[in-house]
VEXLO-357717 format. One record per residue (C-alpha): residue in three letters; x negated, y, z negated. Coordinates in steps of 0.25 Angstrom, whole numbers, padded with zeros to 4 digits, always signed. Layout:
ALAXYZ ...
END
This chain:
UNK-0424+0388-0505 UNK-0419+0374-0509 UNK-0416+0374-0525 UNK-0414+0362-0534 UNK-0401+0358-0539 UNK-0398+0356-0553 UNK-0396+0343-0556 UNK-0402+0330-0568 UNK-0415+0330-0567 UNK-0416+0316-0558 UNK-0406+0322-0548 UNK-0415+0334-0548 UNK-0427+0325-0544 UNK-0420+0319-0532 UNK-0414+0333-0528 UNK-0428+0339-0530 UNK-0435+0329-0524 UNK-0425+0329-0510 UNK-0426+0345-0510 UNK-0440+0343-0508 UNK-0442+0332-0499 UNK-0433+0340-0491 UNK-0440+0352-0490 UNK-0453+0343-0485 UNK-0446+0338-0476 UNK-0441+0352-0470 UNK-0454+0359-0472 UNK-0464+0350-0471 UNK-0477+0348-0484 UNK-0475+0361-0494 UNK-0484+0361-0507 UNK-0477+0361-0521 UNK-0475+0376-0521 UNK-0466+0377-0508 UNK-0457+0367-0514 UNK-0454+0373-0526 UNK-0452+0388-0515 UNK-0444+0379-0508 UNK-0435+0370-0520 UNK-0436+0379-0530 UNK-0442+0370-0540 UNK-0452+0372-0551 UNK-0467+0370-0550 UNK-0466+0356-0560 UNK-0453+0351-0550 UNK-0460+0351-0536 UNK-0472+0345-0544 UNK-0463+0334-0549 UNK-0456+0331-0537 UNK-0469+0333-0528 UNK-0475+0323-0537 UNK-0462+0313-0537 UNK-0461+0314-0521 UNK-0476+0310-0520 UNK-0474+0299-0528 UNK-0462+0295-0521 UNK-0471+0295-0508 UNK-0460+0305-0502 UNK-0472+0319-0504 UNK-0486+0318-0501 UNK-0496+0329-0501 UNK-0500+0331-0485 UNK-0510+0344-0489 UNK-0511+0358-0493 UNK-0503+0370-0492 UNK-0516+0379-0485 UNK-0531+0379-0487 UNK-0530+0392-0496 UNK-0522+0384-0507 UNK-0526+0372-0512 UNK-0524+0362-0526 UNK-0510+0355-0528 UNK-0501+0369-0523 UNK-0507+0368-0510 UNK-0503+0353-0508 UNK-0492+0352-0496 UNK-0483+0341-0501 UNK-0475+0333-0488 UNK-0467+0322-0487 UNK-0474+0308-0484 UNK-0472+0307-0469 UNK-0473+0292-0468 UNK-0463+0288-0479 UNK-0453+0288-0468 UNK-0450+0286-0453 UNK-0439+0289-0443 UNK-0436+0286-0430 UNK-0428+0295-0420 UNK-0422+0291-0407 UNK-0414+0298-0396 UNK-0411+0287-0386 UNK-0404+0292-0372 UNK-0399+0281-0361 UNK-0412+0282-0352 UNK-0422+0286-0366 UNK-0427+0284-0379 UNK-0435+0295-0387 UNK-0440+0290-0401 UNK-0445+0299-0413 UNK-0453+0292-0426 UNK-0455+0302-0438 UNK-0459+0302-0451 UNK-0452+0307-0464 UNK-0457+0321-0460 UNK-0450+0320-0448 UNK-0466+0320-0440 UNK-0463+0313-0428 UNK-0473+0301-0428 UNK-0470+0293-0415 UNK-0460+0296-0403 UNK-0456+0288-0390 UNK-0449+0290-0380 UNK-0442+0280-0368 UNK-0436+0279-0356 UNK-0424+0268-0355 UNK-0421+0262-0341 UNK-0413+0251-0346 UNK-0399+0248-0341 UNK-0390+0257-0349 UNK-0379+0243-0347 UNK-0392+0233-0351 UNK-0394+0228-0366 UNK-0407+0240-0365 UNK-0415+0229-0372 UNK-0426+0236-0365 UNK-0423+0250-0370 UNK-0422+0244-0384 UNK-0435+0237-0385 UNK-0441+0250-0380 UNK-0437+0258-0388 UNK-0439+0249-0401 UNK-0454+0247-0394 UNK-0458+0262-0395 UNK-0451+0264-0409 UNK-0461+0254-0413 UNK-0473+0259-0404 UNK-0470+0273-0413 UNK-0470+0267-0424 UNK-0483+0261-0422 UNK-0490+0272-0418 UNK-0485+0281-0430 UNK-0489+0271-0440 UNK-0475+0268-0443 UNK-0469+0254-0449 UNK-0454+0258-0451 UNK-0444+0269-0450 UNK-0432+0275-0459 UNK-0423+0278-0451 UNK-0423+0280-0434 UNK-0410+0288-0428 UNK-0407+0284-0414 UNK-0398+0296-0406 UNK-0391+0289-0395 UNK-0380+0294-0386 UNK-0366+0287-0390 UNK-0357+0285-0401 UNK-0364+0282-0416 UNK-0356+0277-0423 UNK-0357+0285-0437 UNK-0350+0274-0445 UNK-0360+0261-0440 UNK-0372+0269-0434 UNK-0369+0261-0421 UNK-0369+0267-0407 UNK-0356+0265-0401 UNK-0355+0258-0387 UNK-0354+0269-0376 UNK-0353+0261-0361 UNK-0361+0272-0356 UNK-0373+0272-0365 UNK-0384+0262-0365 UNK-0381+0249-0372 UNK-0397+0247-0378 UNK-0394+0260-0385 UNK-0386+0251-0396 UNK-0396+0241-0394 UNK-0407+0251-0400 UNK-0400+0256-0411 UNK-0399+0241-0415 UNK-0414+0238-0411 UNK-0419+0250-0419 UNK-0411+0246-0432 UNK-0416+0231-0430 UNK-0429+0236-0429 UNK-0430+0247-0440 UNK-0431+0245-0453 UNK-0423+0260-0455 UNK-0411+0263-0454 UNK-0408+0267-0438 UNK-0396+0277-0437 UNK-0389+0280-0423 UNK-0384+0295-0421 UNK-0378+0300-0409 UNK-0388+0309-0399 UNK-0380+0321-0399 UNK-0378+0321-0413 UNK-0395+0321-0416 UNK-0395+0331-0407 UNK-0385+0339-0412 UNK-0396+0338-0427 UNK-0407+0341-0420 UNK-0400+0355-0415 UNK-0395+0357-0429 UNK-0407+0354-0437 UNK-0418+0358-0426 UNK-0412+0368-0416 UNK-0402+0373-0411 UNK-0391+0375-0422 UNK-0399+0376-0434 UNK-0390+0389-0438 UNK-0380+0379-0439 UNK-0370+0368-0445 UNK-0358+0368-0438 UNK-0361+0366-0420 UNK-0360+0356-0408 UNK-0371+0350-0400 UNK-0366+0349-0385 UNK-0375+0337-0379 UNK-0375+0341-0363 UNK-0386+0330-0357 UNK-0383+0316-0352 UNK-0370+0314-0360 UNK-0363+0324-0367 UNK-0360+0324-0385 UNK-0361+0335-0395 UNK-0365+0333-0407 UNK-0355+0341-0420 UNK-0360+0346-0432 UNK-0352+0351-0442 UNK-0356+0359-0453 UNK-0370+0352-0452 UNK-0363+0338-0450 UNK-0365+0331-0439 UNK-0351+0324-0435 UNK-0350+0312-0426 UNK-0336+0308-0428 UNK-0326+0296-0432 UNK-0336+0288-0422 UNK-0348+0295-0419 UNK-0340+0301-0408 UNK-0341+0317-0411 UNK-0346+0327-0400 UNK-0342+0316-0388 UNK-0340+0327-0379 UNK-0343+0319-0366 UNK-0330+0315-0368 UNK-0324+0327-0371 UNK-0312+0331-0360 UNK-0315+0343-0352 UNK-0310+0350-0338 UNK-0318+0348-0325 UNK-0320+0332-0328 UNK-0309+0326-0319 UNK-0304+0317-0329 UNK-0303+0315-0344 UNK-0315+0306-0349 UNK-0312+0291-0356 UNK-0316+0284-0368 UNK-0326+0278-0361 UNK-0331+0288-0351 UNK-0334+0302-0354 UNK-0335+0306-0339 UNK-0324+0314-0338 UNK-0327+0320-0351 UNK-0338+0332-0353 UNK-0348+0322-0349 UNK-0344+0326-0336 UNK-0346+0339-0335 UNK-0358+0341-0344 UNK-0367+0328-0345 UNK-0379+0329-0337 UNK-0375+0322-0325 UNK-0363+0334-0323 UNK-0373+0343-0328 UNK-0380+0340-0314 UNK-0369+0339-0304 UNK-0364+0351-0309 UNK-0379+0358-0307 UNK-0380+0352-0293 UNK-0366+0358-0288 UNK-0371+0373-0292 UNK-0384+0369-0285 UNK-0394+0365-0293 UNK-0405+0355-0292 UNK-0400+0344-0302 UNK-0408+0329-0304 UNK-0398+0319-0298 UNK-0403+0312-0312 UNK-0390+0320-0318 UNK-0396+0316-0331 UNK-0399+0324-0343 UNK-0414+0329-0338 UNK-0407+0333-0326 UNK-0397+0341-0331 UNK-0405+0347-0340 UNK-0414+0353-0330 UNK-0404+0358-0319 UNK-0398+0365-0332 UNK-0410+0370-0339 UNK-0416+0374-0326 UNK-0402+0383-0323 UNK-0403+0389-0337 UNK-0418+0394-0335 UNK-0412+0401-0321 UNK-0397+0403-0327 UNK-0392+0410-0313 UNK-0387+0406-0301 UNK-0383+0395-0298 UNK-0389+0390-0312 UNK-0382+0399-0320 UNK-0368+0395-0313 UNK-0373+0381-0316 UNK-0375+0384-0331 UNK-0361+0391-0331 UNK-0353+0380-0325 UNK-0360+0369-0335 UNK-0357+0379-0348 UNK-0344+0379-0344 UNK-0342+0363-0345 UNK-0349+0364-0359 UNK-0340+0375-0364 UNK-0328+0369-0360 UNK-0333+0357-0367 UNK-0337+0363-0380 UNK-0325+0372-0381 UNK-0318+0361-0384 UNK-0327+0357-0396 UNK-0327+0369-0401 UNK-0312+0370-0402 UNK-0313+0357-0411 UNK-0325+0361-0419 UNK-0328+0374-0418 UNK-0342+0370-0421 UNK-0347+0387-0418 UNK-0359+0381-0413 UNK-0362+0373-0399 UNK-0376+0367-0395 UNK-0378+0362-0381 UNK-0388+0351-0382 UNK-0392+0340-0375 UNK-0400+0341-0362 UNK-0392+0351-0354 UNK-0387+0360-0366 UNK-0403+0363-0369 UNK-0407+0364-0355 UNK-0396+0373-0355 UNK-0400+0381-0367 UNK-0395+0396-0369 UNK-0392+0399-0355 UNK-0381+0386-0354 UNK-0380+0388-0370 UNK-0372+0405-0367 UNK-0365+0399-0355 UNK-0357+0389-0362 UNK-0356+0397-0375 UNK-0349+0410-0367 UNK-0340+0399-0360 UNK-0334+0394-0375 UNK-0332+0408-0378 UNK-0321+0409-0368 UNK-0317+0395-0371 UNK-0316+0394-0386 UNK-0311+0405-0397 UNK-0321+0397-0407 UNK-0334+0405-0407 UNK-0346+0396-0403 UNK-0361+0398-0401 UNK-0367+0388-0389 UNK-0381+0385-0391 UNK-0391+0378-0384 UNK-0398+0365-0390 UNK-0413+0369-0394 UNK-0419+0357-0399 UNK-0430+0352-0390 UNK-0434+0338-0385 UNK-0424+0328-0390 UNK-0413+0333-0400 UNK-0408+0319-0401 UNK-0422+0314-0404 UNK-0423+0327-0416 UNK-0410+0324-0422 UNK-0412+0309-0423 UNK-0424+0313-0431 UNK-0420+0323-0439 UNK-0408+0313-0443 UNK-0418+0301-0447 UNK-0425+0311-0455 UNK-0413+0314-0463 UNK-0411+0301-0465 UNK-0422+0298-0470 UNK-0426+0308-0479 UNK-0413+0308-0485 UNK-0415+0294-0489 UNK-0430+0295-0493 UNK-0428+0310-0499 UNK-0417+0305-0509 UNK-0403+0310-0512 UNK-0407+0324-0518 UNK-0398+0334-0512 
END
C-alpha cells in the first residue's frame, strides 16, 4: 500500500494528487474505493482529489466497476487518454519501427520501414519516410501533436546535448532524423542510446524485474551493454558506457582502435562472427551474416543443443564469458542479461553455458540470464521512457 506523507496542506494536494495518478497509470481505471485501499486516504480525500483531477481534465469516469454495483461507488475513474501523446522509435541501419501512444500508454498508431538508402548518402530519402509515416499515424489515430517522442539509435548519445555523436560506421541520415523529428514536432524529442532502452524494457518489463543492480549484453548486429546501477541507468562522461565492441579480448588478432572496433569483441561475437563461427562446426548459416541470421542458426542450435549445435553454443558462450568476466571485475553488477538478437535466440540453453563458464573465470558470483522481452525491447523502452517523461511533467512534482 502507498501512504501519504505528512506535509502543508498544499503540498499534500500535489503529493496526493501524483500518488494517484500514478496508481492509474500502473493499474489502469479504479472506483473511489480502490484508491483509498490503495493510498490510504479518507473517504472526503479521494472525493476531493477525484473531483480536483476531473476538473483539471487529468481523470475522467470511463464506467462502472460490474453490473452488480452501481451509483457513484461503482464508477471507474481513469486517466484522460487523449491529454497526451508520445512517440517511440527504434531505428536500426536498414529499418525503422515507430510506436504512437496516448497517456495511458494504449498504442494508437504503429509503422514500420525498410531503409535502402546509402548508409554514406545524405539518407534524405530515409528521413522523408520516416517523417511521412509519423504523420500518416498520426492521421489515422486522430492525433494533431505529440509530448514527447524518444528515438533509440545505435551510437554515442551524448547525455550532456541530446546529439548523436558522429560514428563513420553508422548511417549519416540517422542525425538527419533526429533533427527532422525535433523540426517537425512540437515536443520535445529526446535521443537514448538502443542498448540502453533495451536494458529499461528488461528492467521494467522482463527479465530483471527482481532487480536494480545488472548488465544487458546486446549480441546482435553490433555489440553494447547497457549498466544500471542501483536502478540508474549510466551512460558515462560521454554516453559511452557499456561500448563493449571495443572491449580487448583474446582470439581477435589485434587490438581494436578509436575508430574500429574490429578487433574488439565485435569480432568475435557480433552477428557476422556469430555466422562464420556456425559454418566452421558445420552448420547451415544465411551468408546475410546479419542479425536475422545469426539469430536462427543460434536459436535453431539451442532448440537441438547436441552435436554439433551444442559444441557450437559451447564455443560462442566461451567468447561471451571471456568478455563479461571482465565487466564484471569492474562492476560487479551480480546480474548479466544476454539480450539483443542472439542472446534471446540463445535463451537458457546459451544463458547456463556462459554463466558455468564465469564461474571458473570470476571469484564474483553472477547469475546469467537470458533477455525475455518479446518484439522490439528498443522499441518498449523508448516507450516506457517517453511515458515517464511525460507523466512526470503533466502529473506534477508530488513525490
Amino acid at each position: 500500500m502507498t501512504t501519504a506523507r505528512t506535509a502543508s496542506p498544499r503540498t499534500a494536494r500535489a503529493i496526493n494528487d501524483r500518488i494517484a495518478l500514478e496508481l492509474l497509470a500502473e493499474h489502469g481505471p479504479l472506483t473511489a474505493a480502490g484508491l483509498r485501499d490503495l493510498t490510504g486516504l479518507s473517504r472526503p480525500s479521494v472525493a476531493d482529489l477525484l473531483d480536483r483531477l476531473s476538473r483539471d481534465g487529468m481523470v475522467a469516469v470511463v464506467g462502472e466497476a460490474g453490473e452488480a454495483r452501481r451509483g457513484p461507488n461503482a464508477r471507474l475513474y481513469g486517466l484522460v487518454a487523449e491529454r497526451a501523446h508520445v512517440v517511440a522509435l527504434d531505428v536500426r541501419t536498414q529499418s525503422v519501427a515507430l510506436t504512437l501512444a496516448d497517456l495511458t500508454g494504449r498504442t494508437v498508431g504503429r509503422a514500420e520501414l525498410p531503409i535502402d538508402d546509402d548508409p554514406a548518402g545524405s539518407g534524405s530519402g530515409a528521413v522523408t519516410a520516416v517523417l511521412d509515416a509519423l504523420s500518416e499515424a498520426m492521421r489515422g489515430a486522430g492525433v494533431t501533436a505529440v509530448h514527447t517522442a524518444v528515438m533509440g539509435a545505435p551510437g554515442l548519445a551524448d547525455p550532456a546535448t541530446g546529439a548523436l555523436l558522429p560514428v563513420s560506421s553508422l548511417p549519416r541520415w540517422h542525425a538527419a532524423l533526429l533533427t527532422a523529428l525535433r523540426d517537425r514536432l512540437n515536443g520535445r524529442v529526446l535521443l537514448e542510446n538502443e542498448v540502453n532502452l533495451a536494458g529499461i524494457a528488461e528492467h521494467r518489463l522482463g527479465a530483471v524485474r527482481d532487480r536494480d543492480t545488472f548488465v544487458l549484453l546486446w549480441l546482435g548486429h553490433g555489440i553494447g551493454a547497457s549498466v544500471v546501477l542501483d536502478g540508474t541507468l549510466r551512460r558515462g562522461a560521454s554516453g559511452g558506457a557499456g561500448e563493449l565492441g571495443f572491449l580487448p579480448v583474446p582470439g581477435t588478432g589485434g587490438l581494436p582502435s578509436a575508430t574500429d572496433c574490429d578487433r574488439g569483441f565485435h569480432s568475435l561475437a557480433a552477428s557476422g562472427a556469430v555466422c562464420a563461427l556456425a559454418r566452421r562446426h558445420g552448420l547451415p548459416a544465411d551468408e546475410a551474416d546479419d542479425a536475422p541470421a545469426a539469430e536462427a542458426v543460434v536459436r535453431a542450435a539451442a532448440e537441438a543443443d547436441d552435436g554439433p549445435r551444442g559444441a557450437f553454443l559451447d564455443e560462442l558462450a566461451e567468447r561471451v564469458a571471456v568478455a563479461i568476466a571482465a565487466v564484471v571485475a569492474v562492476l560487479d553488477p551480480g546480474c548479466v542479461v544476454l539480450g539483443g538478437e542472439v542472446g534471446r535466440a540463445g535463451g537458457p540453453a546459451l544463458a547456463e553455458r556462459v554463466g558455468r563458464r564465469l564461474r571458473e573465470l570470476s571469484p564474483l558470483a553472477t547469475e546469467v540470464r537470458a533477455a525475455t522481452v518479446g518484439g522490439s525491447p528498443v522499441l518498449s523502452g523508448a516507450l516506457l521512457t517517453a511515458l515517464d517523461a511525460v507523466r512526470d511533467e503533466l502529473f506534477g512534482p508530488g513525490r
